[in-house]
VEXKOL-851677 format. One record per residue: residue in one letter; y, z, x of N, C-alpha, C, O in turn; chain. Coordinates in steps of 0.02 Angstrom, whole numbers. Each point is the difference from the previous one (the first is absolute). Example, Ala and Ser with C-alpha at 12.3 -4.5 7.8 and 13.67 -1.06 7.14 Angstrom:
REM VEXKOL-851677
<pt A, <-284, 390, 660>, <59, 0, -45>, <60, 0, 45>, <-1, 33, 52>, A>
<pt S, <54, -69, -70>, <59, 3, 42>, <55, 37, -39>, <55, 8, 25>, A>
END
This chain:
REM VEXKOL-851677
<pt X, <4878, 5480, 4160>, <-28, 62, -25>, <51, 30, -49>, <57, 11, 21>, A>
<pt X, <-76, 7, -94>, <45, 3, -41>, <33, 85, 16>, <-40, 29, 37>, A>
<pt X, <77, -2, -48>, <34, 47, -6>, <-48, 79, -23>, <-4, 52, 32>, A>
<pt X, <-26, -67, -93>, <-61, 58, -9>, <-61, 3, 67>, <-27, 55, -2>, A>
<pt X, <15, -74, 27>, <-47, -10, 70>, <5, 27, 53>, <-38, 9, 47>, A>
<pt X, <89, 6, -58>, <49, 22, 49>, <21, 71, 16>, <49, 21, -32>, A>
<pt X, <-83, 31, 86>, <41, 77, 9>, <71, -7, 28>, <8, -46, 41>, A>
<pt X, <25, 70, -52>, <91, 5, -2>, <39, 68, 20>, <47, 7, 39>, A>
<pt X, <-86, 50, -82>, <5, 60, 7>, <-26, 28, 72>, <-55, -17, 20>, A>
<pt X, <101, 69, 22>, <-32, 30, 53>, <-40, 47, -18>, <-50, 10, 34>, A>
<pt X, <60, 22, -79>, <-62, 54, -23>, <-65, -44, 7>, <-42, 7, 44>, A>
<pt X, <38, -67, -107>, <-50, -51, 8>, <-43, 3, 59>, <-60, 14, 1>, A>
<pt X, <108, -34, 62>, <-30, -30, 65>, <-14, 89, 43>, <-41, 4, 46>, A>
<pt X, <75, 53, -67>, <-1, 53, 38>, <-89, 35, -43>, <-29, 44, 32>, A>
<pt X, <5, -64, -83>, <-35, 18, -28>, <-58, -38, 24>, <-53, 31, -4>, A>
<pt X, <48, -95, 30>, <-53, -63, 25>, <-27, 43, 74>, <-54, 23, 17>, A>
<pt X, <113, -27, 13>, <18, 32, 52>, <-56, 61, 11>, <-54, -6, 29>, A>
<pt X, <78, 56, -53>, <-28, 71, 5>, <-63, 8, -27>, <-41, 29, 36>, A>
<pt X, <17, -55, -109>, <-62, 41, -24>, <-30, -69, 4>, <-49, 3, -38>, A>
<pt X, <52, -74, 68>, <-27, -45, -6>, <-61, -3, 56>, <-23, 51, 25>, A>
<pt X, <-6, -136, -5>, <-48, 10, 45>, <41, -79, 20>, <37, -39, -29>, A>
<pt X, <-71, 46, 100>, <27, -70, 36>, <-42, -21, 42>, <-33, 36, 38>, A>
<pt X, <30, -105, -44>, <-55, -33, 42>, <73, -66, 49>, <55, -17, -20>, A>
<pt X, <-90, 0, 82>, <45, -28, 58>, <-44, -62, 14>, <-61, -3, -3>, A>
<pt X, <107, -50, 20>, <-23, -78, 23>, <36, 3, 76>, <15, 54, 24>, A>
<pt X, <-7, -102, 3>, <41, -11, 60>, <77, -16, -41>, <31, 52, -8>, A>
<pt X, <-16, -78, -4>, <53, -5, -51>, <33, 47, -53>, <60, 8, -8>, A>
<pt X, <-95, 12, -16>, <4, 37, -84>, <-16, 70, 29>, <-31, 23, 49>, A>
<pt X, <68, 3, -104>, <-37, 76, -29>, <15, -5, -75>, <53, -20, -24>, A>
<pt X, <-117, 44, -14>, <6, 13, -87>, <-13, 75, -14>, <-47, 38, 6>, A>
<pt X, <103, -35, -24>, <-26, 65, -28>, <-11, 5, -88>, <14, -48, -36>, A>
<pt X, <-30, 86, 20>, <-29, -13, -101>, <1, 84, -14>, <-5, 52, 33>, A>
<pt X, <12, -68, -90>, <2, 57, -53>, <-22, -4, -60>, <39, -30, -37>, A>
<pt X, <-102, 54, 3>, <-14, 0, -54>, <50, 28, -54>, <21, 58, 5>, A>
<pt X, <1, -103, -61>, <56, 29, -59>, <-63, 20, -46>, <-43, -39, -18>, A>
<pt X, <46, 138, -5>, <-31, -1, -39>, <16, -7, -81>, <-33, -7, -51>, A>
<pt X, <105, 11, 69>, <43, -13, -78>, <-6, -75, -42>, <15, -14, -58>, A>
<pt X, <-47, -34, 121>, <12, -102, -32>, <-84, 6, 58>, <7, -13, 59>, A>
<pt X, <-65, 29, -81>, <-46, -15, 34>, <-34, -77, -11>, <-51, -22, 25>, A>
<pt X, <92, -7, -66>, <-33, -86, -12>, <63, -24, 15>, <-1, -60, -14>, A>
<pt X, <60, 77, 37>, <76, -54, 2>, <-2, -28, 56>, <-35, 12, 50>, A>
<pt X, <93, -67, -66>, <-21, -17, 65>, <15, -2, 71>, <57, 2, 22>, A>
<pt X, <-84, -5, -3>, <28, 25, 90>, <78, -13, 32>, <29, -53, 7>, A>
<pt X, <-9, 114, 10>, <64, -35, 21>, <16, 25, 78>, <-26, 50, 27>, A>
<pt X, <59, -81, -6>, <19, -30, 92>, <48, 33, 14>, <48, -9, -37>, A>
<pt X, <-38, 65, 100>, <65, -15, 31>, <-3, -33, 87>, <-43, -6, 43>, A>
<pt X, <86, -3, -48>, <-1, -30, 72>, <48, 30, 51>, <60, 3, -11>, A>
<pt X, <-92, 22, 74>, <61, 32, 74>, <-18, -41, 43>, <-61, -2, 11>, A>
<pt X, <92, -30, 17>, <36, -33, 61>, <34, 37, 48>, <60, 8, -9>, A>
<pt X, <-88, 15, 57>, <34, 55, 40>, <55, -54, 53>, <-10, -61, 6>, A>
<pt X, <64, 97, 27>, <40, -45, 32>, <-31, -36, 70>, <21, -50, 28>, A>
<pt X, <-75, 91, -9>, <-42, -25, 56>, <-39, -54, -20>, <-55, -2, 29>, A>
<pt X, <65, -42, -68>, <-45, -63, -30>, <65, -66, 35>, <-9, -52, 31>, A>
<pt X, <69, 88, -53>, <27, -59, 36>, <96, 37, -39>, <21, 54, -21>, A>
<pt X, <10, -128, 30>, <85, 0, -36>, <-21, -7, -69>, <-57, -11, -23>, A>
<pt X, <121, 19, -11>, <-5, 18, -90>, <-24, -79, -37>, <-23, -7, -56>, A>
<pt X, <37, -45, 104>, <-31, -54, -29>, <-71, -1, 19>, <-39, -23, -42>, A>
<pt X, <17, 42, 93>, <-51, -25, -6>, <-27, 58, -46>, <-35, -18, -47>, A>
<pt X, <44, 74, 53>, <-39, 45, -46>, <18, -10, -82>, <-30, 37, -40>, A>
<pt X, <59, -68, 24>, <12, -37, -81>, <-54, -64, 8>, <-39, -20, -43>, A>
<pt X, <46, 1, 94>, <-58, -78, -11>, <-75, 51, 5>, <-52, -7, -32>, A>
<pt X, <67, 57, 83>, <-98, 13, -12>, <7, 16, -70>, <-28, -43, -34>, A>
<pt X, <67, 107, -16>, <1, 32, -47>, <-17, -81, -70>, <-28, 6, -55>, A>
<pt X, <47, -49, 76>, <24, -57, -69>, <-100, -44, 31>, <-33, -27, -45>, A>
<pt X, <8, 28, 108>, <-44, -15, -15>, <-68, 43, -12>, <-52, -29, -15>, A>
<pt X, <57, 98, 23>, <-59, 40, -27>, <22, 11, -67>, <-45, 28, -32>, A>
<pt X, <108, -43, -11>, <-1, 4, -101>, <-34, -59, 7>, <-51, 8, -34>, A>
<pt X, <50, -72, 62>, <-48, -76, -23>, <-53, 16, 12>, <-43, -8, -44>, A>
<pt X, <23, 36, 108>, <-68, 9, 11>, <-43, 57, -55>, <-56, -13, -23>, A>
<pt X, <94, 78, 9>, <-19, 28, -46>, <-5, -34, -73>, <-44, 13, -42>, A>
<pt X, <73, -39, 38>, <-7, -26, -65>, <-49, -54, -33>, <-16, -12, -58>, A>
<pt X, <1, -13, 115>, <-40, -52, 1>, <-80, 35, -1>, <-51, -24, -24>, A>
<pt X, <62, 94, 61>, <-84, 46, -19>, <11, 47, -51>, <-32, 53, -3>, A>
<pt X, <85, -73, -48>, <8, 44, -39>, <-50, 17, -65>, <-7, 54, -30>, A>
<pt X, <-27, -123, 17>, <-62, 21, -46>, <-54, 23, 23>, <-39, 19, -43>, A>
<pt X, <16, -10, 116>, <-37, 35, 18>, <-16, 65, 33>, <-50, 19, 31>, A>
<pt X, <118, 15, -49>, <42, 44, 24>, <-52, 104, -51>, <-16, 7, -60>, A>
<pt X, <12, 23, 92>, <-40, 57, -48>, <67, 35, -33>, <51, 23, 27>, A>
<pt X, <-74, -30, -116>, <82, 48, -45>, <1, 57, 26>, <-31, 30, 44>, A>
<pt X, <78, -18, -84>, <-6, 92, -4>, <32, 27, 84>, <-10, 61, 4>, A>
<pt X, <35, -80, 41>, <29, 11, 62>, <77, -34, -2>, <30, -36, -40>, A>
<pt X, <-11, 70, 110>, <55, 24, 16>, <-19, -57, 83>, <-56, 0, 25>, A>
<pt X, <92, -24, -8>, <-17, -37, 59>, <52, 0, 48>, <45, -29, -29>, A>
<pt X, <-21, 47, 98>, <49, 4, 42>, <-25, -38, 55>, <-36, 29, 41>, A>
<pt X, <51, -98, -33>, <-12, -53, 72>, <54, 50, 61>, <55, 25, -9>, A>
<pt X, <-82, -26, 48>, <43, 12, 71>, <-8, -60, 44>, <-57, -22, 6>, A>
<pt X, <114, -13, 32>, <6, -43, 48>, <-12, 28, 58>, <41, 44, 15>, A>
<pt X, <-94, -57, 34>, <-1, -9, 60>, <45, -16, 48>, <27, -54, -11>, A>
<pt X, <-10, 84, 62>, <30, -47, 54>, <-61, -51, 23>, <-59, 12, 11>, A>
<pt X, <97, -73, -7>, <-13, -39, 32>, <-44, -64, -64>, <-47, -37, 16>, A>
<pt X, <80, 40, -87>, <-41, -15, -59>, <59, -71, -7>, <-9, -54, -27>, A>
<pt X, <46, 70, 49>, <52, -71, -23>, <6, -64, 39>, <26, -54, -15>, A>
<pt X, <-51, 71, 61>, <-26, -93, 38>, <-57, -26, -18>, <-2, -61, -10>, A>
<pt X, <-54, 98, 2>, <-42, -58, -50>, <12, 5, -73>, <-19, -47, -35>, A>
<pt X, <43, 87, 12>, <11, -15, -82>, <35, -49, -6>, <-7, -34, -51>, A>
<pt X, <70, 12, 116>, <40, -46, -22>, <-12, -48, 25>, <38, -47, -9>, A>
<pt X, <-90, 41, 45>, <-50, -63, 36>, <-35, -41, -70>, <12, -49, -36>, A>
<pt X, <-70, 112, 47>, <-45, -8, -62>, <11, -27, -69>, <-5, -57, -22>, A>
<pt X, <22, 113, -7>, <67, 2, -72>, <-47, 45, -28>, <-38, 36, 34>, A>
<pt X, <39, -38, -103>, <-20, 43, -76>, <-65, 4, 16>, <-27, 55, 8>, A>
<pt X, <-16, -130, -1>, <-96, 12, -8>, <-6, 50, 34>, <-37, 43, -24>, A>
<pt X, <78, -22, 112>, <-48, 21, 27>, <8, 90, -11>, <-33, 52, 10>, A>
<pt X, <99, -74, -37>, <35, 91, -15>, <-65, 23, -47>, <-27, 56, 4>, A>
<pt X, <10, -101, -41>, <-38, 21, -75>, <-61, 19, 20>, <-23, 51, -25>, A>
<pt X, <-25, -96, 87>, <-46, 31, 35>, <-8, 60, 42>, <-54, 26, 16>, A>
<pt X, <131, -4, 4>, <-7, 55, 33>, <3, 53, -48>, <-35, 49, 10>, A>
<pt X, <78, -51, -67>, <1, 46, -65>, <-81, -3, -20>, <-26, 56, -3>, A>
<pt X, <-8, -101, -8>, <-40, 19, -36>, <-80, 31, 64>, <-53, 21, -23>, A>
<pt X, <61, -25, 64>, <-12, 43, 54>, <-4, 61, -15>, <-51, 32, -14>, A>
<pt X, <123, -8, 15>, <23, 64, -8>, <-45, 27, -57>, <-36, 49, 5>, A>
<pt X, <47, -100, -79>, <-34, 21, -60>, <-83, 18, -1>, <-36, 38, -32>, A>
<pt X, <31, -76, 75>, <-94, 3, -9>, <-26, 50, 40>, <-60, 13, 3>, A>
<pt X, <116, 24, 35>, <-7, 58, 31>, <6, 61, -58>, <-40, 47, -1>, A>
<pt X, <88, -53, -41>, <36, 50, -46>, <-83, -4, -53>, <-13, 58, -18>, A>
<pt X, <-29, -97, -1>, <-29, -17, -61>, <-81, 35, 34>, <-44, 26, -34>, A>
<pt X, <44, -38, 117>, <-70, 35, 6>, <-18, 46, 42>, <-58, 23, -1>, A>
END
């Protein structure tokens, strides 16, 4: 996931956060924010890994496979948003069972929740 895609800024994520809307999987939480300043750009990701998911490796291995998995639904992804994944406890034994496909099915879960 290239570098522009990407929220970085805590304002960014404190702004997703607060005036956003969020929909929940067993795994996931997404939260989104409509950008009305880039309403066609394109969507960009942050990602929290809370420490209750697991140790700093494994929470870098969930974090390195929801950017593949995101990226991989990235053309079917709605512009114009602000996107914040939250890790679940208990999300890093099958992600690291599973791998990327199944992360990408649970993301896009989440999405088809956000779209209706």
């Amino acid at each position: 996931m290239q570098r522009r895609h990407r929220l970085s800024r805590s304002r960014d994520f404190d702004t997703v956060y607060r005036q956003g809307t969020s929909v929940s999987t067993r795994y996931l939480t997404l939260h989104w924010f409509p950008r009305d300043e880039d309403a066609e750009g394109e969507p960009r990701l942050g990602l929290a890994v809370p420490r209750s998911v697991g140790s700093a490796v494994v929470r870098n291995r969930v974090k390195r496979l929801l950017r593949e998995a995101w990226s991989k639904l990235l053309p079917d992804v709605p512009l114009g948003k602000d996107y914040v994944l939250v890790a679940r406890p208990g999300v890093a034994e099958p992600a690291t069972a599973r791998g990327r496909d199944w992360l990408a099915g649970e993301i896009s879960e989440a999405l088809d929740k956000v779209s209706s």
